[in-house]
N, C-alpha and C positions, 0 to 999 in steps of 0.2 A: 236057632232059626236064622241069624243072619250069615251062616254062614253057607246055608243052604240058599237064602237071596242071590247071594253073592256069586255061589256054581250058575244061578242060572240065567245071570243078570251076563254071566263071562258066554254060558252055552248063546245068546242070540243077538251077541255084540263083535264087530269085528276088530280085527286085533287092533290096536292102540299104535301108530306110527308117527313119523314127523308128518305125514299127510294130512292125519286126523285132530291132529294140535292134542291128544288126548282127552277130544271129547269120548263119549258115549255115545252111541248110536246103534238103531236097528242094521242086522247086516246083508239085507238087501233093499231099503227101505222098505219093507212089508209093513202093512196096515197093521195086520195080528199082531207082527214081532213090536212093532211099537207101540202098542196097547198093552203087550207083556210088558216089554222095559216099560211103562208108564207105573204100572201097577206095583212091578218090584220095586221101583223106586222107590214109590207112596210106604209099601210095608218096611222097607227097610228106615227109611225114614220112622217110621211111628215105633218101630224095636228100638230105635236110640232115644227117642224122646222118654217109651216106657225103662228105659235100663238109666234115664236121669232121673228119673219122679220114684 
């Protein structure tokens, strides 16, 4: 699973530059796209929690 997060957290993020400091971010600021990144976050986050316990 996280590596499927991962495709899709890259599909609605735009590319990472010295512009962006390498944060994350939606790649148009869209409402939706940022409520997707929000959500893959949260899951990707609870796969590592569940892959420590």
């Amino acid at each position: 699973m996280p590596i499927v997060i991962e495709e899709l957290t890259a599909e609605i993020t735009v590319e990472t530059g010295d512009d962006v400091g390498g944060e994350i971010r939606p790649a148009d600021s869209d409402a939706a796209a940022a409520a997707t990144l929000e959500l893959l976050a949260l899951a990707h986050e609870r796969e590592q929690r569940l892959a420590v316990d």
